[in-house]
N, C-alpha and C positions, 0 to 999 in steps of 0.2 A: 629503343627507338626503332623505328619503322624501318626499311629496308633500302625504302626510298631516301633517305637522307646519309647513309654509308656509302653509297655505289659512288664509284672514283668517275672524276667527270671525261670525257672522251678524250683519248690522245691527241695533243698540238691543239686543243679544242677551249671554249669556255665551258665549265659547270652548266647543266639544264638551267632552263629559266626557271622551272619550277620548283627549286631547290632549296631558294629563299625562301620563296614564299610558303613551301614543308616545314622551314625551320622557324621561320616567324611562328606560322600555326599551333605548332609540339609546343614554343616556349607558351606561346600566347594561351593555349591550353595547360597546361602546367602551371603556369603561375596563375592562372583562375581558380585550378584549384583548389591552389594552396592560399588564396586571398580570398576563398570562400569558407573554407575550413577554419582560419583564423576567425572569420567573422562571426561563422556560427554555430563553434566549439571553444573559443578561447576567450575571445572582447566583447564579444555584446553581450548583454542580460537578455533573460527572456521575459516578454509585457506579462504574461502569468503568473510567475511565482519568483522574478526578477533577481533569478541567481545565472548564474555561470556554471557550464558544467561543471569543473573543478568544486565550486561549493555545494552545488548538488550534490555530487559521488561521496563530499565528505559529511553532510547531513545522513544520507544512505545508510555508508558504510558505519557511522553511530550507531542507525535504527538498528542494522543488524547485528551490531553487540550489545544491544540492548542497554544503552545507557543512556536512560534517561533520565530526564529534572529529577528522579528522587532514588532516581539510584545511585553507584558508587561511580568513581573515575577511573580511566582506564588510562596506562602511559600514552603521552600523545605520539611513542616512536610507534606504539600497534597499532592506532588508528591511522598514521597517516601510511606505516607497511601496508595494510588493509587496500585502504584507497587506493595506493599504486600499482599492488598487486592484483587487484580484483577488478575495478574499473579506472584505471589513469595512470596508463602505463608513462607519466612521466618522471622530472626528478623529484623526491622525495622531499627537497627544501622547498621545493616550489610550493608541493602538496600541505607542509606545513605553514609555511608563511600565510598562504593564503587562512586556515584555520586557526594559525594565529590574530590575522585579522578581525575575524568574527566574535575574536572575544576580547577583545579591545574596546572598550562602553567609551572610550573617546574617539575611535574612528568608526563604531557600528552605531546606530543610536537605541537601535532592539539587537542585543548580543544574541546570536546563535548558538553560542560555545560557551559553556562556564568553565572557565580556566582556573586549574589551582597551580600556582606557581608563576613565577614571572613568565607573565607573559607582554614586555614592554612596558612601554610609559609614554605621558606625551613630552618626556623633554626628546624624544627618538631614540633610546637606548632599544637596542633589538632584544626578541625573546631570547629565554634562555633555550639552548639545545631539547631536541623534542623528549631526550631519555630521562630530561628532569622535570619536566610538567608532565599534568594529566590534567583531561578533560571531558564534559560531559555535555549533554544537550541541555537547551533550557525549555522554557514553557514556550517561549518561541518558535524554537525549531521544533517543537512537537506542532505546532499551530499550522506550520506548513507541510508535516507530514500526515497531519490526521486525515483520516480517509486512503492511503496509500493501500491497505488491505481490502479493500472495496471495490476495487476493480473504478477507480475515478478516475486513474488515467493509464493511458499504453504504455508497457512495458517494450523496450527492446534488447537483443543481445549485448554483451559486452565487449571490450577491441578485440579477445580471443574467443566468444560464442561458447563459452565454460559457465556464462550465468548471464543473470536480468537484471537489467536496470532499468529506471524508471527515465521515459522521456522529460517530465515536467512534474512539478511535486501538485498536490491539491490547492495549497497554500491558502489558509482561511485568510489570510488579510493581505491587503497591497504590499508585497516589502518589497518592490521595484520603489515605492515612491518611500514605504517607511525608514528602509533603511539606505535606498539612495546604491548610487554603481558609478564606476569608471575603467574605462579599458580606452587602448588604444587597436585599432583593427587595421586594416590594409586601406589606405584611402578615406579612411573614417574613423568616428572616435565617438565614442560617450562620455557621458558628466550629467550626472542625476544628485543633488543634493538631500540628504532625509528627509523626510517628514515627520509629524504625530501622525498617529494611527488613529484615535479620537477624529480627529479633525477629517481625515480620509474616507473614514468608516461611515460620519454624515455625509460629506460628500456626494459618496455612493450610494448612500441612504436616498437622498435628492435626485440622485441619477435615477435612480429604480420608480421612483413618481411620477420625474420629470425625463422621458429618455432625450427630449432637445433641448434642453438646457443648455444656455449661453454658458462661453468660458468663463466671462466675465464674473456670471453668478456663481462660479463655484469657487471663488474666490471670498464668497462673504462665506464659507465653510473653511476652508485651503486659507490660512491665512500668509503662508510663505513656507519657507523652507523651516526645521529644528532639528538645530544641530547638537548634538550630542556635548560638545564642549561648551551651548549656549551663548554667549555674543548678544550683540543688536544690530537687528538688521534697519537699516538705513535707507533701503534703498525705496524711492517713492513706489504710490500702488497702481500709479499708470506703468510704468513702467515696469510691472509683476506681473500686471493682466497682459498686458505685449508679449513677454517672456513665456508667459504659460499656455496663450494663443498659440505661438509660434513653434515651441519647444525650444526656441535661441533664446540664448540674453543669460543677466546675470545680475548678482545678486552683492550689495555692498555689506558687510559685515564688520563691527564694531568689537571692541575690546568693553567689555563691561567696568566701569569703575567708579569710584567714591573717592569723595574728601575724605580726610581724615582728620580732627582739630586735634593738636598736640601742645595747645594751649599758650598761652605770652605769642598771641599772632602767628605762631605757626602751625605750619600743615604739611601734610603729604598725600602723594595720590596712592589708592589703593588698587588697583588691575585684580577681579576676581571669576574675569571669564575673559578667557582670548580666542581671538575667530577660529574657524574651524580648518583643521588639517595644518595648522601653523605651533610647529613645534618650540616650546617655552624657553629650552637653552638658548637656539639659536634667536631666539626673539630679544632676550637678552643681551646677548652676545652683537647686535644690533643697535641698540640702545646703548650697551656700552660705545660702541663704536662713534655712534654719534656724539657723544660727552667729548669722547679722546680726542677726536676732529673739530668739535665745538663746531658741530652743522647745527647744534642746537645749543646754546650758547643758556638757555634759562635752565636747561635740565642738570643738576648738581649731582646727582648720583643714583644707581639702580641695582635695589637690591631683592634675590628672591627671597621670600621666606615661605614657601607654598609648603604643605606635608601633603594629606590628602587632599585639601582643597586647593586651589593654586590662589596666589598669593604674591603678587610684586607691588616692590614698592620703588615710587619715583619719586625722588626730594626735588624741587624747587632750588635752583640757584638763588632766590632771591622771595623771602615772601610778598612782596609785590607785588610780582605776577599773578593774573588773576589764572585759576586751574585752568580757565574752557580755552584761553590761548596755547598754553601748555599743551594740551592734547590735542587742538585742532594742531598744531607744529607738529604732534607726533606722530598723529593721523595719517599725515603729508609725509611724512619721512621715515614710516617703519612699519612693520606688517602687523600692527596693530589695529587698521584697517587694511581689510582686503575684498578682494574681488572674485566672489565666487561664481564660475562659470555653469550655464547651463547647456546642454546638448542632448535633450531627450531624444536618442538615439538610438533602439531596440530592436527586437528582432519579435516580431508579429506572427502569433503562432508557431515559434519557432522557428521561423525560415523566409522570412521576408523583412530584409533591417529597413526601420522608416524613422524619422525623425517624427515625432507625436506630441501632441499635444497633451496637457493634461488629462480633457475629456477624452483622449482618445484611449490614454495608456489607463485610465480607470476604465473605462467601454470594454477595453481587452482585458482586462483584471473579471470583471462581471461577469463578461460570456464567457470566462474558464469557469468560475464559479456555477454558473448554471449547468454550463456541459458535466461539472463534478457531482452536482446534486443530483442530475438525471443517471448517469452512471450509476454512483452509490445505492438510487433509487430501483435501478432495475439490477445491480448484484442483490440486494435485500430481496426482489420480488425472486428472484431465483431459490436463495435461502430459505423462504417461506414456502413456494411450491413444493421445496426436496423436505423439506420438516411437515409440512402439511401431508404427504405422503408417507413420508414414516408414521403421522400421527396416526390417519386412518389406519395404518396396520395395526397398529398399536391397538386399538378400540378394537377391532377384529378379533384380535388374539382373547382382548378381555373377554368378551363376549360368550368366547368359545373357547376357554381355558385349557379343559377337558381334553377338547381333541387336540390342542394344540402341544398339552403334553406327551398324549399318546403316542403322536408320529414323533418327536423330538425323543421318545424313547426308546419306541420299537423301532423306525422307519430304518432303513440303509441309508436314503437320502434325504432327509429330514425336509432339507431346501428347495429339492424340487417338490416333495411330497406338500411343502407348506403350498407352493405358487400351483398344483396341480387341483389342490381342494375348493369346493364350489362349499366357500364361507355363507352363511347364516347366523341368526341370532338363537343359542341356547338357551332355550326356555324352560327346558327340567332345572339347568342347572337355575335360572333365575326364580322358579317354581320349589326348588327344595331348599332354597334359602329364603326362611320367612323373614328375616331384616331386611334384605336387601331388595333394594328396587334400582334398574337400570335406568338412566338418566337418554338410553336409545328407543324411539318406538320400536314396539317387535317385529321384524320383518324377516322374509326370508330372499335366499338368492341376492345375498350382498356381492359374491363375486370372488373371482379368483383374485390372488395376490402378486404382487409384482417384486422381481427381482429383489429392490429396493427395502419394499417392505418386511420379505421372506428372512433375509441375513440381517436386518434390523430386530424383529423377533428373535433369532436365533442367538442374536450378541446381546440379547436382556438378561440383566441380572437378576437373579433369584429374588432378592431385597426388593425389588418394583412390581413383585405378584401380590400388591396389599389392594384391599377390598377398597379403598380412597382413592388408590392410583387411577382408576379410572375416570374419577371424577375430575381429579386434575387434568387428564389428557384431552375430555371434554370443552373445559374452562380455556386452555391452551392452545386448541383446535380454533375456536370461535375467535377466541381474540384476533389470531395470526389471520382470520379473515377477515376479519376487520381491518386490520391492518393491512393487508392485501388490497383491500378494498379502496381504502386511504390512497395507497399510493397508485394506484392505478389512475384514480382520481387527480395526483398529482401531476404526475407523468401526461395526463390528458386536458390539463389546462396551464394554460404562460403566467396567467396571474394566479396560482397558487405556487408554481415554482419560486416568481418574484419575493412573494410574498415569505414564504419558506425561508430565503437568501437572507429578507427582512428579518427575520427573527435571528438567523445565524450572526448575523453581523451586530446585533446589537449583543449576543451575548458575548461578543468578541470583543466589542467595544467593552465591557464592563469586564473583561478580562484583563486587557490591558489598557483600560482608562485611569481613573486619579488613584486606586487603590495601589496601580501596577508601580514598581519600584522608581519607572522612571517613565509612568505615565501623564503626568502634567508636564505642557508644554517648558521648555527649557530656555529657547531663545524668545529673546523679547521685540518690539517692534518702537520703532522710535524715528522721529526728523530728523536729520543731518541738520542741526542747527550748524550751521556754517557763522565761524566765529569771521573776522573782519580783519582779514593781513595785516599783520602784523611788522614793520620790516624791521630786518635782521638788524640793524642798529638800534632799532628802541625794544629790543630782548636784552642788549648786549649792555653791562655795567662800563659806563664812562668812566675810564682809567687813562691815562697818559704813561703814553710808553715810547721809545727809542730804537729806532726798528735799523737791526745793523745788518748789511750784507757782507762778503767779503768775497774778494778777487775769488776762489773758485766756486763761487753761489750758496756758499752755505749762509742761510738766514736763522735771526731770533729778534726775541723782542723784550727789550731792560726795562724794566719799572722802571717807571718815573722820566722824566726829562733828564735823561744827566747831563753831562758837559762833553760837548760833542768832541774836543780837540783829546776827552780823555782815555787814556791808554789800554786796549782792551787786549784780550787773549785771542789767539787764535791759534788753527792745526800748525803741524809747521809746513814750512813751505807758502803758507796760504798769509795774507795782507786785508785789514781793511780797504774796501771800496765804496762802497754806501754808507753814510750814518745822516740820521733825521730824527726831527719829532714826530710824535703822530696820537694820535689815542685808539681805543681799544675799538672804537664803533665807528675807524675810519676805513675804508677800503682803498688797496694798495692798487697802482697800476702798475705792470713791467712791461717793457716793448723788449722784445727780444731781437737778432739780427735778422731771423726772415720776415721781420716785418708783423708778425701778431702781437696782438697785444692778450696780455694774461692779468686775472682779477685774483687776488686776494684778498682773507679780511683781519683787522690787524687782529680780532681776537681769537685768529686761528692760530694764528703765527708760535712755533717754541717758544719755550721761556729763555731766560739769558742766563741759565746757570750754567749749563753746560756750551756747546758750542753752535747749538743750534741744530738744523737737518738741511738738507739739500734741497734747495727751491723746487729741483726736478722732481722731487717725492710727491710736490705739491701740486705742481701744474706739467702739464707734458711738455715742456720744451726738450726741442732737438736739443743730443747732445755736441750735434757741427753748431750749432745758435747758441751767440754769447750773449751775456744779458747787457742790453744799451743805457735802460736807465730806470729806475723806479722811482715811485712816488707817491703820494697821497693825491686820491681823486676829490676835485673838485665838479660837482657836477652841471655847476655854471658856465668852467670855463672852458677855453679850446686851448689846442696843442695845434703846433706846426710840427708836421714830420719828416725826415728829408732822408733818401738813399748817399753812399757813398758816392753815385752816379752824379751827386748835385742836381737829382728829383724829386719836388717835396709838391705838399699838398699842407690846407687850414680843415681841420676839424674840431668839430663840436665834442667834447672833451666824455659826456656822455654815450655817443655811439661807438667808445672803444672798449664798454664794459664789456667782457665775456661770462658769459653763463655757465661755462664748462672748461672742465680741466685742460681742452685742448684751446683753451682761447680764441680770438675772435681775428682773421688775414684784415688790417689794414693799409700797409704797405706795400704793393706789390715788387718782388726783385725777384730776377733772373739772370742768368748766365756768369754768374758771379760776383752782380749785385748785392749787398747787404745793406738794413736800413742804420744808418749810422748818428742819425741824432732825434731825439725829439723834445720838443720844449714848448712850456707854456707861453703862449701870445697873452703881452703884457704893454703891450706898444702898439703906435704906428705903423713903425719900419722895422726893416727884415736887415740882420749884417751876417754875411756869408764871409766865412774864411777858410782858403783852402790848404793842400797839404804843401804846395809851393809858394803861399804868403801871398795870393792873390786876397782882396780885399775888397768887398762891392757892399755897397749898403742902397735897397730900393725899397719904396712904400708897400707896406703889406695887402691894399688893396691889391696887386698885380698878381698876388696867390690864390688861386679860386679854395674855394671849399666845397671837398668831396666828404664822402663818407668810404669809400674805398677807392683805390686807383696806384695808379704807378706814379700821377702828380704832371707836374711843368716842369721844364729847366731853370733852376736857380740861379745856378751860376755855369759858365759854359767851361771845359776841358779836352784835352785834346786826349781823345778815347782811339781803341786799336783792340781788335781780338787775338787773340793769342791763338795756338797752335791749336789747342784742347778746345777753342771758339768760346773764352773764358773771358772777359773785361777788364782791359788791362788800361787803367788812367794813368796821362800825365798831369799829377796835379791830385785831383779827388776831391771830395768836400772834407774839410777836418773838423768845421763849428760852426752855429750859428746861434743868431740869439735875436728875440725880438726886445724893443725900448720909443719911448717916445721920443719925436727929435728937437721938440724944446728943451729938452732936460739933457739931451747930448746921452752918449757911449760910455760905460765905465768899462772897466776890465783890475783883474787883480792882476799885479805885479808884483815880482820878487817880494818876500820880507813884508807880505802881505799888504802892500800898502795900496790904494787904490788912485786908481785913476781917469778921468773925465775927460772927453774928447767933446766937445761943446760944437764944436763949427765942421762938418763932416759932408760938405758942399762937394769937396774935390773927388770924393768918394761914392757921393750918389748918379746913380743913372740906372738905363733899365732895367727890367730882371731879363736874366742868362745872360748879363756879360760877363767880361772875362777878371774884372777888374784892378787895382793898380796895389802898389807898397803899403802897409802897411801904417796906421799912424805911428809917430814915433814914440818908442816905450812899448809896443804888443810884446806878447809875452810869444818866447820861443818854440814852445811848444804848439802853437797856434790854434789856443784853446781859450774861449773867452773867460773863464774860469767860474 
């Protein structure tokens, strides 16, 4: 760091002003650089041959062990030493992981890397360690390095300037789009999905005719993403063409599957392609989950049976159910569909990242291709000028054999003797040979020889002094001008270059079109038939069951109705509290004390052999919140709810369903507040009793109805805060109950017996009084029962 940011600030003084704003700078430089570094050396692909350096260096460093499509396998601990030692000085697992990936045909969709040996799977089991695989390149990754000997694109040093490395491979085909990228970078990120290369290669094809070509149209070539694991994409084609305009959006993918008739009315589904990047155990292991939690209540059981193909199967709880409800419920609730993101996110010639559009990242796919053909085109013209010039020597030497044995014999310096002689055409010698006739007009003063040609002569082998060789070097001469000629031609027009591109690409195309192992497209295209909701009670087999809680919340649920008064098991320590009917495709309400209310569904609920599991496992209630009351929802009726405050409120019995495990705040209570009853409104009138045997009965019209609130005063108490500012009642609410008051009051009494209060005049008056004794006979506990 600079000098300026160590100096100690003046005595009894502040630090310069300028000090921050040095250290903001240093950081603010510092971390640009290294958030540029990341960008465009680690996370983004390149739009030309749509690798990462890491899987460049590791293409590379193959080339240069020469292993390729049809050679042998080398361990993959020497290739990925290679790579880190030569160009990527990072860690070595990093270095394989990443070449592991490339040969994985279900996360690449054109493998890079033929791997022998485990190297993964898609339930996610990681490769095996690099000293027990070996691997080699394929026709692939020759396809992106052809032409790297041709001078097609710049080379630079390596991290230690000890060797060369290539900036950008030639890459004859798009594998930015073929084989798709993801990285995450410093404030940005990619997500590129694969494609066919068929499909690309027209594309391109269309692009080179048409260079303004709408996105739209390149979409009747580009029909979506193909993913390597196969699927159905779902997702509409307005909604593709947005996506590939843009380079945002994304993409819905399906689980491939079939019936299966297993005959006397049954069936099974068959799953034999699952979406992309979603790994099979845990998708599984998913499915199972939902069984065990019965979120999906028709799904009966799910078994793999995949080997090399994959293969699960899911039984029907019920043959009834029709499949497409089945899987739209599966669709909805497991990664059987999912959502594949797009983020055409790249780096533009290497060093500008832009977010791209289709046409744009084929645009830059193209104009590398052309810069590779003009390149290639003028290393060959080079080629041909240095071989054109040996030729002519060549022809020289024929010509004049003779002398050119002479000085090669006798000369001291043979080399300079050759480039010092003023060559001509030997005519004795072509004169005393009656067969032979020179294919050269006879001239003289052809010229002196040049460097090139002089030690070209000199390093000829005796075996090429044949009386034919001449004629060959003739034949050989012409052509190579021709060919010269050709590409001079080429180089000096735009539509021969194009044109040129044209031909490459189609024989690309029929490289790895339907012939190529896994050149016919894979994923298929299809409508989200959207099946028609189905609700969770008409999935569910109506069964009648006995839904029992017990004083510490452990819940389950007994077949059948039995007999509520009969004797059950429980922990020890622990008491019946709850017991009801209910059936299987009912759904439970619970109000707890801070006043939420919590949903269940009964055929979620334990079975009754054991003792059940703990409600809290089910729904999140607090473990300071006791449970107040549970029940079977009716969705007709309403509930009155009421705090220990003697604060209550009339609700519609529906708006206290919750959607989620934390339930749904209807009750509001504070300062030590808790909600202490709730009951269904089945009456008129409201009777309030408190914990000092106050007694008020008032018409339930006086309770408004909310849908959330803290409520009105019921009944009135003489309240006080405590030290801790905690609510401390004399009195409190202990019960209430709604009833019609034709029909008069009952309550249960000792020894079960019941009893009726018909005339309850002396006891009515408004709501929030305080009101009077009891009628006689209430039970002591002052609980209506």
């Amino acid at each position: 760091m600079s000098s300026d940011l160590t100096q100690d600030p003046p005595a009894g003084g502040t630090p310069p002003t300028d000090f921050s704003e040095s250290l903001r700078q240093a950081i603010g430089d510092r971390y640009l650089t290294y958030a540029l570094s990341t960008i465009m050396h680690r996370a983004l692909p390149d739009a030309r041959d749509g690798l990462k350096p890491v899987h460049r260096r590791i293409l590379y460093a193959m080339r240069e062990l020469r292993l390729s499509s049809g050679g042998g396998f080398r361990k993959s601990a020497k290739i990925s030493g290679d790579v880190m030692g030569n160009y990527h000085p990072h860690g070595d697992m990093a270095i394989y992981d990443a070449m592991a990936r490339l040969a994985q045909d279900f996360n690449v969709r054109y493998p890079l890397v033929d791997g022998q040996g485990n190297f993964g799977n898609i339930d996610g089991d990681n490769p095996a360690a690099s000293r027990y695989t070996e691997a080699r390149m394929t026709i692939a990754a020759e396809a992106l390095l052809e032409g790297l000997a041709e001078d097609a694109v710049d080379f630079r040093d390596n991290y230690d300037g000890t060797l060369r490395e290539p900036e950008v491979l030639p890459a004859a085909f798009p594998n930015l789009l073929a084989n798709g990228s993801s990285g995450i970078a410093v404030g940005m990120a990619t997500n590129i999905p694969p494609h066919n290369i068929s499909e690309l290669i027209d594309a391109s094809l269309h692009m080179i005719k048409t260079p303004d070509v709408r996105d739209e149209t390149l979409l009747n070539y580009v029909k979506g993403p193909d993913f390597p694991t196969g699927g159905v994409i779902v997702e509409p084609r307005e909604s593709m063409m947005k996506t590939y305009a843009t380079g945002r959006g994304s993409f819905r993918v399906r689980a491939k599957w079939e019936v299966e008739d297993l005959g006397r009315g049954q069936w099974q589904i068959v799953v034999t392609e699952i979406p992309y990047q979603v790994q099979k155990s845990k998708l599984i292991e998913k499915l199972a989950e939902l069984i065990q939690t019965k979120k999906v209540p028709i799904l009966g059981d799910v078994r793999d049976e995949s080997a090399e193909d994959i293969r699960v199967i899911l039984e029907p709880k019920s043959k009834n159910v029709l499949p497409e409800v089945l899987m739209n419920t599966l669709f909805r609730n497991s990664d059987l569909e999912t959502r594949f993101a797009l983020n055409m996110n790249v780096l533009i010639d290497g060093r500008t990242p832009k977010v791209c559009s289709l046409k744009e990242v084929l645009r830059a796919w193209l104009d590398h291709r052309r810069v590779v053909l003009q390149r290639r085109s003028q290393h060959r013209l080079e080629k041909i000028d240095h071989r054109l010039e040996v030729l002519e020597g060549f022809i020289i030497a024929f010509l004049n054999l003779d002398r050119v044995i002479d000085i090669i014999r006798y000369d001291d310096d043979p080399k300079m003797a050759l480039m010092a002689e003023n060559w001509g055409v030997d005519h004795a010698r072509a004169m005393s040979e009656k067969d032979y006739v020179s294919p050269l007009p006879a001239k003289e003063g052809v010229g002196e020889l040049t460097e090139v040609q002089a030690e070209a002569i000199l390093n000829m082998r005796l075996r090429s002094l044949r009386r034919l060789e001449e004629i060959e070097l003739i034949k050989e001469r012409d052509a190579l001008r021709a060919e010269k000629a050709g590409l001079h031609a080429l180089l000096d027009s735009e539509v021969m270059q194009w044109d040129r591109i044209s031909e490459e690409l189609k024989e690309t195309k029929k490289k790895f079109g339907k012939d190529y192992a896994r050149g016919m497209r894979l994923s298929q295209f299809a409508e989200a038939a959207e099946v028609e909701d189905v609700p969770l009670e008409a999935m569910i087999e109506r069964e009648p069951i006995t839904v029992v809680c017990s004083q510490m919340g452990w819940i389950r649920a007994m077949s059948g109705h039995i007999d509520l008064t009969r004797e059950l098991k429980f922990k020890d320590g622990d008491a019946p509290r709850f017991c009801f009917h209910a059936e299987t495709t009912d759904r439970l309400l619970l109000m707890g004390s801070n006043g939420r209310f919590y949903t269940l569904s009964g055929a979620g609920l334990p079975g009754g052999r054991g003792m059940g599991e703990p409600v809290r496992l089910m729904v999140d209630l607090p473990n300071e919140a006791e449970i107040v009351d549970i029940f079977v929802h009716d969705p007709e009726g309403k509930l009155i709810v009421a705090s220990n405050a003697g604060n209550g409120f009339v609700i519609p019995e529906k708006e206290v369903v919750a959607q989620t495990r934390s339930g749904k705040q209807v009750l509001n209570v504070k300062g030590g507040e808790v909600a202490a009853v709730v009951r269904r409104v089945q009456g008129d009138h409201v009777a309030v009793m408190s914990q000092n045997r106050r007694f008020i009965v008032f018409p339930i019209s006086e309770v408004p109805e909310l849908n959330r609130g803290k409520g009105v005063r019921l009944q009135k108490y003489n309240q006080a805060r405590g030290a801790q500012g905690l609510l401390e009642l004399d009195g409190g609410l202990s019960d209430l109950t709604t009833f019609k008051w034709e029909e008069g009051l009952s309550w249960t009494m000792g020894g079960g017996n019941t009893r009726t209060e018909k005339d309850l005049t002396q006891w009515l008056s408004k709501r929030a009084g305080i009101g009077k004794q009891p009628p006689h006979g209430f039970p002591r506990d002052n609980k209506f029962g």
